[in-house]
N, CA, C and O atoms as a Tripos MOL2 file, in Angstrom:
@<TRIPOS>MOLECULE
protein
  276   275    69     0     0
PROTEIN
NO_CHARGES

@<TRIPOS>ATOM
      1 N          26.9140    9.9350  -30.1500 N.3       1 UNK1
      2 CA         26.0050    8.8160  -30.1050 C.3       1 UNK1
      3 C          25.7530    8.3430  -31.5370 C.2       1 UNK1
      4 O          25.2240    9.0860  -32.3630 O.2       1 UNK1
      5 N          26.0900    7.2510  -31.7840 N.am      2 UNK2
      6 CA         25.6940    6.6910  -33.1980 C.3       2 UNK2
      7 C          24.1850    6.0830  -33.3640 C.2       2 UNK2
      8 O          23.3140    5.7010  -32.5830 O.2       2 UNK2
      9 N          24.3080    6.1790  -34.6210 N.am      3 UNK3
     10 CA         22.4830    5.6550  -34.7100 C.3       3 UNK3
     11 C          21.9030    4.4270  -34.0360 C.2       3 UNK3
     12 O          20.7360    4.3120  -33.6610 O.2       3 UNK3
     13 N          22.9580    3.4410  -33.9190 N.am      4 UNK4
     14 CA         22.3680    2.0640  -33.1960 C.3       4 UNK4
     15 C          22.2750    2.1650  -31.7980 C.2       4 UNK4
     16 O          21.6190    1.2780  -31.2520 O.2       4 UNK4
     17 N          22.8860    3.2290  -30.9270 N.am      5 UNK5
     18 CA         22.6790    3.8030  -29.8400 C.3       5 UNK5
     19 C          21.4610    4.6980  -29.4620 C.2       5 UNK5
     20 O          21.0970    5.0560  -28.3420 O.2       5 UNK5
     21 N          21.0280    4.9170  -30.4490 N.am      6 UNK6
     22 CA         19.8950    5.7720  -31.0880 C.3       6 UNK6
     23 C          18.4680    5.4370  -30.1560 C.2       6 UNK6
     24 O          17.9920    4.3440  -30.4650 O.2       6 UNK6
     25 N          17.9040    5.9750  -29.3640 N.am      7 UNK7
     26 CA         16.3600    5.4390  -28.7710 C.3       7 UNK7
     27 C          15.7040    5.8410  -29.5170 C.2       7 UNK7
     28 O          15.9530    7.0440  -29.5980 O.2       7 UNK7
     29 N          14.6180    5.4550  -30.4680 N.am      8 UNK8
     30 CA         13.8620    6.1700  -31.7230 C.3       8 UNK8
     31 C          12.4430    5.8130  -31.1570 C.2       8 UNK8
     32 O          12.1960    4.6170  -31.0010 O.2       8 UNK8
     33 N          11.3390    6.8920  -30.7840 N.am      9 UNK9
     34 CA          9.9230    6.6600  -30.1820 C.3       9 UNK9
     35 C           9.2140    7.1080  -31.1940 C.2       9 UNK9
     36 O           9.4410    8.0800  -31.9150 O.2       9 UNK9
     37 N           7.8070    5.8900  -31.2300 N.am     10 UNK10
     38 CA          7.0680    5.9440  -32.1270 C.3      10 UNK10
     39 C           6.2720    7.5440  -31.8590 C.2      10 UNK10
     40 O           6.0090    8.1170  -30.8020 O.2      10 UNK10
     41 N           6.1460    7.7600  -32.6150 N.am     11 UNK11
     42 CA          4.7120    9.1160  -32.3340 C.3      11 UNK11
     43 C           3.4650    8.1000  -32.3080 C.2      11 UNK11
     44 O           3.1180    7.0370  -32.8210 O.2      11 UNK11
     45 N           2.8260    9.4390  -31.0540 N.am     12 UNK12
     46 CA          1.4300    8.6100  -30.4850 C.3      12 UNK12
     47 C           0.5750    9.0700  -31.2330 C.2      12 UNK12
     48 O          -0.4450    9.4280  -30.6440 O.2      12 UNK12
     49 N           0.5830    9.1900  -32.1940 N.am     13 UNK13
     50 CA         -0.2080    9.7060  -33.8030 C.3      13 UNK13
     51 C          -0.2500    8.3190  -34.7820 C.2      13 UNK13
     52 O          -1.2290    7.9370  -35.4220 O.2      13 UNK13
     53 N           0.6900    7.8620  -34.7390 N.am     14 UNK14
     54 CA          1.3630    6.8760  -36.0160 C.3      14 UNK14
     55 C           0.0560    5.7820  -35.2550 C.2      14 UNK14
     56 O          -0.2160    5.8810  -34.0590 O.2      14 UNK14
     57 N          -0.7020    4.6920  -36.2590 N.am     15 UNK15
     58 CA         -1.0580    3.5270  -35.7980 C.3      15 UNK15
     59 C          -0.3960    2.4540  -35.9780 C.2      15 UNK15
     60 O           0.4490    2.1880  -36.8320 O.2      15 UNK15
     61 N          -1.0230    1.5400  -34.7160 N.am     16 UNK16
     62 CA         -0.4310    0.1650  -34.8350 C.3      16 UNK16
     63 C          -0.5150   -0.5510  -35.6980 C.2      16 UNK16
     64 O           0.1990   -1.5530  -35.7500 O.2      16 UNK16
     65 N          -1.3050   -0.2910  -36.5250 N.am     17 UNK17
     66 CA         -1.9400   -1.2050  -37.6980 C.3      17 UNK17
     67 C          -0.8610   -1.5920  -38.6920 C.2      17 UNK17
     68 O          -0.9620   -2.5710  -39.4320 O.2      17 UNK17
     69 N           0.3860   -0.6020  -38.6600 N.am     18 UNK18
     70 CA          1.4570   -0.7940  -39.5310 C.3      18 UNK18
     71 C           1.1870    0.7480  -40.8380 C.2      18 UNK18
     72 O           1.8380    0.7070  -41.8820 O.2      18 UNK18
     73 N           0.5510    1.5350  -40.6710 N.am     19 UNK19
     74 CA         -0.0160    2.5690  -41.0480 C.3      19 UNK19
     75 C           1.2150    3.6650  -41.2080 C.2      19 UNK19
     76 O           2.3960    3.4760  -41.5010 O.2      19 UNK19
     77 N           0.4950    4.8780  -40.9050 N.am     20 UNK20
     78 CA          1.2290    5.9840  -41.0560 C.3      20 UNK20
     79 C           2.2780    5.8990  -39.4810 C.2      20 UNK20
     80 O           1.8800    6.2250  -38.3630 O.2      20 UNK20
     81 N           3.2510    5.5290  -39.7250 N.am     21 UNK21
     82 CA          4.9480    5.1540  -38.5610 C.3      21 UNK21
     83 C           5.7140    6.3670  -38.5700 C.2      21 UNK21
     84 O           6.5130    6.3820  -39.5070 O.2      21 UNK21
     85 N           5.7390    7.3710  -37.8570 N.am     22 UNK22
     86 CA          6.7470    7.7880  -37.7670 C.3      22 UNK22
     87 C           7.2810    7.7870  -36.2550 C.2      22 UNK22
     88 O           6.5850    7.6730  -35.2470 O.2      22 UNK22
     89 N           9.2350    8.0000  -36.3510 N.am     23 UNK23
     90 CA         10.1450    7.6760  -35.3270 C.3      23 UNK23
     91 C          11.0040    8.7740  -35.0970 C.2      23 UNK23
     92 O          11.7840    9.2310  -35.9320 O.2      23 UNK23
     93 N          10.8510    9.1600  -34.0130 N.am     24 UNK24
     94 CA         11.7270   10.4220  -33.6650 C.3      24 UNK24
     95 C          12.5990   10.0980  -32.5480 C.2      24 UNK24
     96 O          12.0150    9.4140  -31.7080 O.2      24 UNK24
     97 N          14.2720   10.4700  -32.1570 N.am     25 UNK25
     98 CA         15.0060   10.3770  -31.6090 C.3      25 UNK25
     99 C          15.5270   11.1230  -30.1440 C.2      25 UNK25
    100 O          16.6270   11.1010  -29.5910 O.2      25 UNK25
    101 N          14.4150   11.6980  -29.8250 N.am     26 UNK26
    102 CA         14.7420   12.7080  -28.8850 C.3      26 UNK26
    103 C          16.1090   12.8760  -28.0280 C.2      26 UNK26
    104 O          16.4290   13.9930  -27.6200 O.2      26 UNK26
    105 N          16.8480   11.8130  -27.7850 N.am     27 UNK27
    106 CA         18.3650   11.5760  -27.2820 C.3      27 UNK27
    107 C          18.7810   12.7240  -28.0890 C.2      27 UNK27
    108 O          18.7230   13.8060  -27.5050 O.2      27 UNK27
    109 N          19.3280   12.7310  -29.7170 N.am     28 UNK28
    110 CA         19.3980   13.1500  -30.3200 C.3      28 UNK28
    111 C          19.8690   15.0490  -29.9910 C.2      28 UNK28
    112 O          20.9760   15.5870  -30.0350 O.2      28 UNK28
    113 N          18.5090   15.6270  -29.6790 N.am     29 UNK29
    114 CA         18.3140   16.6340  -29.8170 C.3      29 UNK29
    115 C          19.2470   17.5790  -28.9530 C.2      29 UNK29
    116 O          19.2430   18.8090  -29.0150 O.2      29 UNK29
    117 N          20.1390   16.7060  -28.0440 N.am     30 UNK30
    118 CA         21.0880   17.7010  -27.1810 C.3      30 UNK30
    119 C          22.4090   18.1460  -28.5150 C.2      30 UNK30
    120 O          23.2420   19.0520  -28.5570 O.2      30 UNK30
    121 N          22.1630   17.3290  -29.2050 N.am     31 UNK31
    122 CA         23.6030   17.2180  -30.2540 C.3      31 UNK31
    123 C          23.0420   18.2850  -31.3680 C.2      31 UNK31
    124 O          23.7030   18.4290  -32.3960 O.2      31 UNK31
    125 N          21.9880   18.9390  -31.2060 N.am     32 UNK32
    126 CA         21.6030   20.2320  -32.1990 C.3      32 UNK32
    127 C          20.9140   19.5230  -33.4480 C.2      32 UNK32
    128 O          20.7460   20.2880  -34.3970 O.2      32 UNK32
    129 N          20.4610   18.1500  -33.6450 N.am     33 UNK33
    130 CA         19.5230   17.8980  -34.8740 C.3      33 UNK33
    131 C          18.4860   16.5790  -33.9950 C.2      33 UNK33
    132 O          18.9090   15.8020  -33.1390 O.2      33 UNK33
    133 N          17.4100   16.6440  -34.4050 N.am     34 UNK34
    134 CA         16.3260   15.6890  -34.3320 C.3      34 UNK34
    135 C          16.2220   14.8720  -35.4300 C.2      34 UNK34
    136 O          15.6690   15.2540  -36.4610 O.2      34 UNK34
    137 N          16.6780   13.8430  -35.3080 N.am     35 UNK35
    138 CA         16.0700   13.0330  -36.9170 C.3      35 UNK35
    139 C          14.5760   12.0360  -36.6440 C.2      35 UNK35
    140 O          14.2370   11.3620  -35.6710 O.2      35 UNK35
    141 N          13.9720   12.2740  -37.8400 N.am     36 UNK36
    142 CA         12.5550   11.5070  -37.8290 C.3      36 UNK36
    143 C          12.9800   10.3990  -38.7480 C.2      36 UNK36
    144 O          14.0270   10.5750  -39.3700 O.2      36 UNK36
    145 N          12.2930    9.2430  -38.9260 N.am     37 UNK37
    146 CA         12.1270    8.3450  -39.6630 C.3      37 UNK37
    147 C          11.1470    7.7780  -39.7650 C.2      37 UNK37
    148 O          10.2030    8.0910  -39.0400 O.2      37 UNK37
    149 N          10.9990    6.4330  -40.9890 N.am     38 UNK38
    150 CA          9.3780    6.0950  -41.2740 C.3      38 UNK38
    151 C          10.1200    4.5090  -40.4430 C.2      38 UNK38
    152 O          11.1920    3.9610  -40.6980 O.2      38 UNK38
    153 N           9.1570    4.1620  -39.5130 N.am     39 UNK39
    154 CA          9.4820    3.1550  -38.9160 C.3      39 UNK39
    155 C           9.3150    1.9650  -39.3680 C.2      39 UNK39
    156 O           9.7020    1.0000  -38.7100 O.2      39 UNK39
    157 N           8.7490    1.8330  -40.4920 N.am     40 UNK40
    158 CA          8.7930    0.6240  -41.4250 C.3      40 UNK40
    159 C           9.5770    0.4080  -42.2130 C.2      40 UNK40
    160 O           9.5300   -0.6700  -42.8050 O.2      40 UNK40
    161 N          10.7120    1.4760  -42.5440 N.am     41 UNK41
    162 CA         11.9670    1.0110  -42.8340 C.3      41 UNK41
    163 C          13.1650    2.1720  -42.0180 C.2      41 UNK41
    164 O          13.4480    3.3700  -42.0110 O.2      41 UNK41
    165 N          13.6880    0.5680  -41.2370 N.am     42 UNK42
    166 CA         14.6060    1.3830  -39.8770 C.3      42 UNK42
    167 C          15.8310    1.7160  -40.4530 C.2      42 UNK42
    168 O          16.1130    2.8390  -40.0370 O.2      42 UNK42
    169 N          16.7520    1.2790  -41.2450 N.am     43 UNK43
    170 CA         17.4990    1.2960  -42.1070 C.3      43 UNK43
    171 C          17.4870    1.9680  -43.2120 C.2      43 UNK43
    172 O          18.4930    2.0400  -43.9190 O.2      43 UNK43
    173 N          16.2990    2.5810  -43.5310 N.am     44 UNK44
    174 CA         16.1270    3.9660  -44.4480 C.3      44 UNK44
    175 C          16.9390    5.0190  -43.2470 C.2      44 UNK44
    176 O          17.3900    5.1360  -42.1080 O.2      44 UNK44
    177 N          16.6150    5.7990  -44.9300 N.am     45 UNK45
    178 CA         17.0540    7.4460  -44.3190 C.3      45 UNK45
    179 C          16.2860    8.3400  -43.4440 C.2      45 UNK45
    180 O          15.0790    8.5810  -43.4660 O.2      45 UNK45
    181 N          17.0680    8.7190  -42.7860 N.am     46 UNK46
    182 CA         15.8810   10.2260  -41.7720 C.3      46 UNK46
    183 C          15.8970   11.1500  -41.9400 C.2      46 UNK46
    184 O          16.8860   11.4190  -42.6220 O.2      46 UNK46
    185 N          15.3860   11.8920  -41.7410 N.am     47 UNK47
    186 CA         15.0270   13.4040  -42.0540 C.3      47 UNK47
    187 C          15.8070   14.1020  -40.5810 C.2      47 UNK47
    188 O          16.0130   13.4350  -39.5670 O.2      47 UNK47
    189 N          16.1010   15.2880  -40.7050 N.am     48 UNK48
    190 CA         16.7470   15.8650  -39.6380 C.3      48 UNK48
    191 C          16.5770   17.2900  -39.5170 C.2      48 UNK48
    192 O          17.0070   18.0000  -40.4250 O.2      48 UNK48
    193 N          15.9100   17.8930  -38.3460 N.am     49 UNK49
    194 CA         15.5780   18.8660  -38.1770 C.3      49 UNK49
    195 C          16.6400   19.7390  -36.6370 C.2      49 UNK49
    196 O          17.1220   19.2360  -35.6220 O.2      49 UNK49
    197 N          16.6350   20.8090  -37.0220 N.am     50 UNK50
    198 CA         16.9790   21.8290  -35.7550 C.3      50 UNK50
    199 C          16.0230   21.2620  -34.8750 C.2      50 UNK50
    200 O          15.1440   20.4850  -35.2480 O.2      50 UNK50
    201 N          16.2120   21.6980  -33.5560 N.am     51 UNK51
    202 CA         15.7640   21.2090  -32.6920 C.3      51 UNK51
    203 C          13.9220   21.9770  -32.5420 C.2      51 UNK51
    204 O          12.8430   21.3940  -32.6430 O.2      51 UNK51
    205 N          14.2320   23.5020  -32.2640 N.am     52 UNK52
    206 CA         13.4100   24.5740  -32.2990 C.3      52 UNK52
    207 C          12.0840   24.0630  -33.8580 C.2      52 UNK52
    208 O          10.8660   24.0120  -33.6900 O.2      52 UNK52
    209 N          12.6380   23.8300  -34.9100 N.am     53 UNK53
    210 CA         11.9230   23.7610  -35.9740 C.3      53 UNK53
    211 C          11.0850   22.1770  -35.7930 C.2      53 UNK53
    212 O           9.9870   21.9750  -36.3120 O.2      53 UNK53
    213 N          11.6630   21.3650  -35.1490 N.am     54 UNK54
    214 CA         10.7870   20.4510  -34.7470 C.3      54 UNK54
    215 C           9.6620   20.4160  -33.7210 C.2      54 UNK54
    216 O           8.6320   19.7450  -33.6650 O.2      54 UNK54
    217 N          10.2300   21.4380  -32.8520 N.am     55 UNK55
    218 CA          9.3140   21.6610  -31.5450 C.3      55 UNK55
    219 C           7.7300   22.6230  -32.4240 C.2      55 UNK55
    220 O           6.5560   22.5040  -32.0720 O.2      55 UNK55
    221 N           8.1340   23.2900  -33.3000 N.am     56 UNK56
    222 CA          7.4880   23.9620  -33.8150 C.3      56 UNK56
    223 C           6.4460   23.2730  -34.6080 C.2      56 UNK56
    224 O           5.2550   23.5750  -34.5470 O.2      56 UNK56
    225 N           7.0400   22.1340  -35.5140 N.am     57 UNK57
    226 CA          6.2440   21.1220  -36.2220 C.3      57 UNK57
    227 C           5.2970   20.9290  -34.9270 C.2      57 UNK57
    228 O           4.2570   21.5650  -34.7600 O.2      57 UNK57
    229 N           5.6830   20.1930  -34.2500 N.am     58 UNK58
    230 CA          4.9160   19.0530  -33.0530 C.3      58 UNK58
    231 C           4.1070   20.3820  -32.8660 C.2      58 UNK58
    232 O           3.0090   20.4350  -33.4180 O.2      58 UNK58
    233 N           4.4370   21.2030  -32.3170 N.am     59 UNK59
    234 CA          3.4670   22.1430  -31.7830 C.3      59 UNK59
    235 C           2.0130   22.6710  -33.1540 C.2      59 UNK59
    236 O           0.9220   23.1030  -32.7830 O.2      59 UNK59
    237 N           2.2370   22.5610  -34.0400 N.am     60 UNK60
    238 CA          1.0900   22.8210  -35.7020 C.3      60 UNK60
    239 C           0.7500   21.4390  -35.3730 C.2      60 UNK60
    240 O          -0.4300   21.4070  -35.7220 O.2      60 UNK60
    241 N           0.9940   20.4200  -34.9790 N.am     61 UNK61
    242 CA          0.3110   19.2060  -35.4040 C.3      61 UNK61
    243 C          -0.6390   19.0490  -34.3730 C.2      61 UNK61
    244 O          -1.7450   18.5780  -34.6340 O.2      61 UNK61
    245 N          -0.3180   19.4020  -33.1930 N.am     62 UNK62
    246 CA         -0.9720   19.7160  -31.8110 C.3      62 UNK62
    247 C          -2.4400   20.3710  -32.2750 C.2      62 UNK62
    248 O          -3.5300   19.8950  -31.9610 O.2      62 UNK62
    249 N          -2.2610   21.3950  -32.9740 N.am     63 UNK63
    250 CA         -3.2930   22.2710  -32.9840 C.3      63 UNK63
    251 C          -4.4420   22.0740  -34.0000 C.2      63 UNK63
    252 O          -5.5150   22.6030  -34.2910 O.2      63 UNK63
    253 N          -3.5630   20.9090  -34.4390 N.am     64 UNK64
    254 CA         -4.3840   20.7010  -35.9620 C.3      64 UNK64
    255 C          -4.5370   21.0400  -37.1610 C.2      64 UNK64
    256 O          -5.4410   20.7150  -37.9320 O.2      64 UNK64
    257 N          -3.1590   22.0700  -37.4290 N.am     65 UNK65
    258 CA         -2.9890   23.0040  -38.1080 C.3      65 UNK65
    259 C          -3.0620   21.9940  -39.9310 C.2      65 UNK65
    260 O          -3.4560   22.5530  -40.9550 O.2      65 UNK65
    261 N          -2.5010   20.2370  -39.8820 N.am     66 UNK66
    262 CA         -2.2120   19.6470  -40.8030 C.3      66 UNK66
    263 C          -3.5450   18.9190  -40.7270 C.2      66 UNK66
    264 O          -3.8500   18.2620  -39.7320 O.2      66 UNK66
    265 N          -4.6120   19.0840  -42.1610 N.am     67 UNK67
    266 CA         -5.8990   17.9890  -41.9950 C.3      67 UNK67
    267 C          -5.3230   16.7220  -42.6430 C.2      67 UNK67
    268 O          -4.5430   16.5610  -43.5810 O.2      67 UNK67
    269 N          -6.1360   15.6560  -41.6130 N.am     68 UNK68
    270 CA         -5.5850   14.3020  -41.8640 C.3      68 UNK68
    271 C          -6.2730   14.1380  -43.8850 C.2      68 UNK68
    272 O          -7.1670   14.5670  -44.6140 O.2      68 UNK68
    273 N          -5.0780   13.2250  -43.9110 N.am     69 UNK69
    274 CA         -5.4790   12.7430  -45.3100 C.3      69 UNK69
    275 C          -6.6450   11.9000  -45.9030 C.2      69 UNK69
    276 O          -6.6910   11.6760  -47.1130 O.2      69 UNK69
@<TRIPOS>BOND
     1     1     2 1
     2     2     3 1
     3     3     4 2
     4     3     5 am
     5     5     6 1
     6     6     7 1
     7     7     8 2
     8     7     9 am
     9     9    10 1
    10    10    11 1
    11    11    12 2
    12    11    13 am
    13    13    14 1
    14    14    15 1
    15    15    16 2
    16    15    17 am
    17    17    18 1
    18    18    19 1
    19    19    20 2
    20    19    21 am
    21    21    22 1
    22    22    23 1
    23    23    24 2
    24    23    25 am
    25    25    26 1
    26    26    27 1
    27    27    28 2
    28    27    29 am
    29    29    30 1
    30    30    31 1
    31    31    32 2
    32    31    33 am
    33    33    34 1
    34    34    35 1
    35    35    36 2
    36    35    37 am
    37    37    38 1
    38    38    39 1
    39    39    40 2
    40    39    41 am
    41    41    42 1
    42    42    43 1
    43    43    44 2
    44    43    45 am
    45    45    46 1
    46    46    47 1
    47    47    48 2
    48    47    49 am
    49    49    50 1
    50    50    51 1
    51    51    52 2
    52    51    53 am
    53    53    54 1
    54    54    55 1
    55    55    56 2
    56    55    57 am
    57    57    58 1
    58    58    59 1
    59    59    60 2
    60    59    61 am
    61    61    62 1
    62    62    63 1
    63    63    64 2
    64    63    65 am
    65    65    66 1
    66    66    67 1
    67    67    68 2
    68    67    69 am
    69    69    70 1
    70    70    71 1
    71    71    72 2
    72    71    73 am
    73    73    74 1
    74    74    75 1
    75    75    76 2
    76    75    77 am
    77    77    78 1
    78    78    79 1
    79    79    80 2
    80    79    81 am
    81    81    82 1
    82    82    83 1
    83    83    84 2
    84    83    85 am
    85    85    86 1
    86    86    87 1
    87    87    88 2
    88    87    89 am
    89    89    90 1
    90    90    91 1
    91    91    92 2
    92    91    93 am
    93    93    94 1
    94    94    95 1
    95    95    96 2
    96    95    97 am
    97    97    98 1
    98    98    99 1
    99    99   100 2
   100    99   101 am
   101   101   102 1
   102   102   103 1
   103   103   104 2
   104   103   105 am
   105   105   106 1
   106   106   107 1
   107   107   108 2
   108   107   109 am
   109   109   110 1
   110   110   111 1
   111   111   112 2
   112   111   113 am
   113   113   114 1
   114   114   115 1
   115   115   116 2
   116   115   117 am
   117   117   118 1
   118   118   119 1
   119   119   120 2
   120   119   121 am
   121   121   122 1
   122   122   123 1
   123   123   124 2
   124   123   125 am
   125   125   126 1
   126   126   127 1
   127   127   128 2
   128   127   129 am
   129   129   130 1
   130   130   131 1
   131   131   132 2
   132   131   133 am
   133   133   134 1
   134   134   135 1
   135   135   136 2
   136   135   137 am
   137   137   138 1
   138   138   139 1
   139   139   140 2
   140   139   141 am
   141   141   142 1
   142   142   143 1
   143   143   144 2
   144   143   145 am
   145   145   146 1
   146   146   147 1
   147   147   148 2
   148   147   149 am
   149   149   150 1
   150   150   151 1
   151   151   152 2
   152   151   153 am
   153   153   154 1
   154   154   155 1
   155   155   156 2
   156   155   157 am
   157   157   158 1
   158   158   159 1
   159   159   160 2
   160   159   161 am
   161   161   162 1
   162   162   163 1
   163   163   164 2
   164   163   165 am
   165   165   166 1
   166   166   167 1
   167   167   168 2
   168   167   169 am
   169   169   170 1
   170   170   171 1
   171   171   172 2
   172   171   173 am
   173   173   174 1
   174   174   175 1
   175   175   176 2
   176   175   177 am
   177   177   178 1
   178   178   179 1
   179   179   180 2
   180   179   181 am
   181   181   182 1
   182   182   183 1
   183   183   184 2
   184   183   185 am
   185   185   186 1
   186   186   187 1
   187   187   188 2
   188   187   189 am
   189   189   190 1
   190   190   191 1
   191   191   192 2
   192   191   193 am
   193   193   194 1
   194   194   195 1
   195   195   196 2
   196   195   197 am
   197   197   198 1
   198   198   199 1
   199   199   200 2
   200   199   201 am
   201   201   202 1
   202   202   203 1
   203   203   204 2
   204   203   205 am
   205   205   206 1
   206   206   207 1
   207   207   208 2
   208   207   209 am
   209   209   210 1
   210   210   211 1
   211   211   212 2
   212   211   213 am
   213   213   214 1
   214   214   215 1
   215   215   216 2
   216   215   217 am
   217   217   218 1
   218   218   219 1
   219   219   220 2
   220   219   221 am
   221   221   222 1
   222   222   223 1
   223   223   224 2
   224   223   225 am
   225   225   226 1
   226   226   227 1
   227   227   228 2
   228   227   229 am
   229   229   230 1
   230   230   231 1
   231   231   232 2
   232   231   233 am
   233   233   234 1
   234   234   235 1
   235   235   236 2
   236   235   237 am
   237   237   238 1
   238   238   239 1
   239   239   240 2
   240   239   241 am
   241   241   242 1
   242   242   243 1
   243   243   244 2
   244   243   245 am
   245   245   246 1
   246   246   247 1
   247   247   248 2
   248   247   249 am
   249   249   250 1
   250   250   251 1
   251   251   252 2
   252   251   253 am
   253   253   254 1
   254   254   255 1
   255   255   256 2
   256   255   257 am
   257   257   258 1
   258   258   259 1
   259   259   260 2
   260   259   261 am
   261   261   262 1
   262   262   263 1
   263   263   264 2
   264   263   265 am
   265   265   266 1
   266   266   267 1
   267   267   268 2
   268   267   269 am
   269   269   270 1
   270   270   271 1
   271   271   272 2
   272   271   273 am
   273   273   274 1
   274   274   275 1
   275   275   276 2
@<TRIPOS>SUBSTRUCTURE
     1 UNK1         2 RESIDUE 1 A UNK
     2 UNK2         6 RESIDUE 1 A UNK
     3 UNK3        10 RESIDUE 1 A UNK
     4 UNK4        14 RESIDUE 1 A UNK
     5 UNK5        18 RESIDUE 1 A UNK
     6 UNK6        22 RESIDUE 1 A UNK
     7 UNK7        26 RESIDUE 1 A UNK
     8 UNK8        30 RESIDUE 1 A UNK
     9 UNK9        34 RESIDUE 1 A UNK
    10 UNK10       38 RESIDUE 1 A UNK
    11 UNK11       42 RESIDUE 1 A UNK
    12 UNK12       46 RESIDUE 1 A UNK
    13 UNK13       50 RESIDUE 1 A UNK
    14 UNK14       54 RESIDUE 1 A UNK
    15 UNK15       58 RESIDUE 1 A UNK
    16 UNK16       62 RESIDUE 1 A UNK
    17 UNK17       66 RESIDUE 1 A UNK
    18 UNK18       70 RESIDUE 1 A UNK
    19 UNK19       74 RESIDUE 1 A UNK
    20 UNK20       78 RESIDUE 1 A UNK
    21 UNK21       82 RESIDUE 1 A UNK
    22 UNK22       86 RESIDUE 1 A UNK
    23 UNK23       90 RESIDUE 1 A UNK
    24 UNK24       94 RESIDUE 1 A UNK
    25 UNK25       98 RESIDUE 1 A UNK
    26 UNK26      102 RESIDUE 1 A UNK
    27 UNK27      106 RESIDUE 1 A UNK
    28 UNK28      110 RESIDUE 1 A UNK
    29 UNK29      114 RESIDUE 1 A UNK
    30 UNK30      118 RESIDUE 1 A UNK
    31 UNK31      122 RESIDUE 1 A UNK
    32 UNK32      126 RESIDUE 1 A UNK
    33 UNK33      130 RESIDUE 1 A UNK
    34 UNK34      134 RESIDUE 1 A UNK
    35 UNK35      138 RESIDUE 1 A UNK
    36 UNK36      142 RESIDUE 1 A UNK
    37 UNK37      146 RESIDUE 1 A UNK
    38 UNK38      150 RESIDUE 1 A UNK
    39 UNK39      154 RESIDUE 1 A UNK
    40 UNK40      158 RESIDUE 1 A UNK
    41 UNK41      162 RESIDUE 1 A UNK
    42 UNK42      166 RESIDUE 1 A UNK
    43 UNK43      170 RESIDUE 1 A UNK
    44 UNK44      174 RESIDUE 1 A UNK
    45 UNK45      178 RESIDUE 1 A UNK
    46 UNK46      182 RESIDUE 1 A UNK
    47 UNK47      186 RESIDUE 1 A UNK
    48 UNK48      190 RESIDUE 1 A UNK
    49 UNK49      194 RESIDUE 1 A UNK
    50 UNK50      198 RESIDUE 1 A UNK
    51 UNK51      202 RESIDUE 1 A UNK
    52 UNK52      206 RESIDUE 1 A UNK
    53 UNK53      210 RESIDUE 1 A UNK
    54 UNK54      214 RESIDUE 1 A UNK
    55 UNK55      218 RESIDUE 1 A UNK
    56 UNK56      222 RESIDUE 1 A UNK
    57 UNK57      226 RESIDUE 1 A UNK
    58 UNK58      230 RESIDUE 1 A UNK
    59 UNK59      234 RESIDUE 1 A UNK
    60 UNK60      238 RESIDUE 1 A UNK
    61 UNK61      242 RESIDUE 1 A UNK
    62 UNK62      246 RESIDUE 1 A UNK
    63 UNK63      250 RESIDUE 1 A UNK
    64 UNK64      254 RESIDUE 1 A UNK
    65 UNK65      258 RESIDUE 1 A UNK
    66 UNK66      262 RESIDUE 1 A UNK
    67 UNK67      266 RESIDUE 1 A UNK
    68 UNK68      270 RESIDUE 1 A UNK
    69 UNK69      274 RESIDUE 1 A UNK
């Protein structure tokens, strides 16, 4: 699957306001990497995680483990 095939979902964290955007690929994750991106620039680079090490992120952010800025 190439990136323009790519379904990229906002996180229900990120605001609409044009704020803190991030975009994660979940399609992705059968192919062994998750890539995130900043959704205000789609054409930037992404970050790419194991699958497990992302589930793990989401799961610390869940809990609150990161205080907002």
């Amino acid at each position: 699957m190439s990136p323009v095939d790519t379904e990229w979902i906002k996180s229900s964290y990120s605001s609409n306001g044009g704020g803190a955007c991030v975009e994660w690929a979940p399609s992705r994750a059968a192919s062994g990497i998750v890539p995130v991106r900043d959704s205000k620039d789609p054409e930037g680079p992404a970050l790419t995680f194991e699958p497990a090490a992302w589930s793990s992120f989401v799961a610390a952010v869940r809990r609150g483990e990161f205080p907002a800025g």
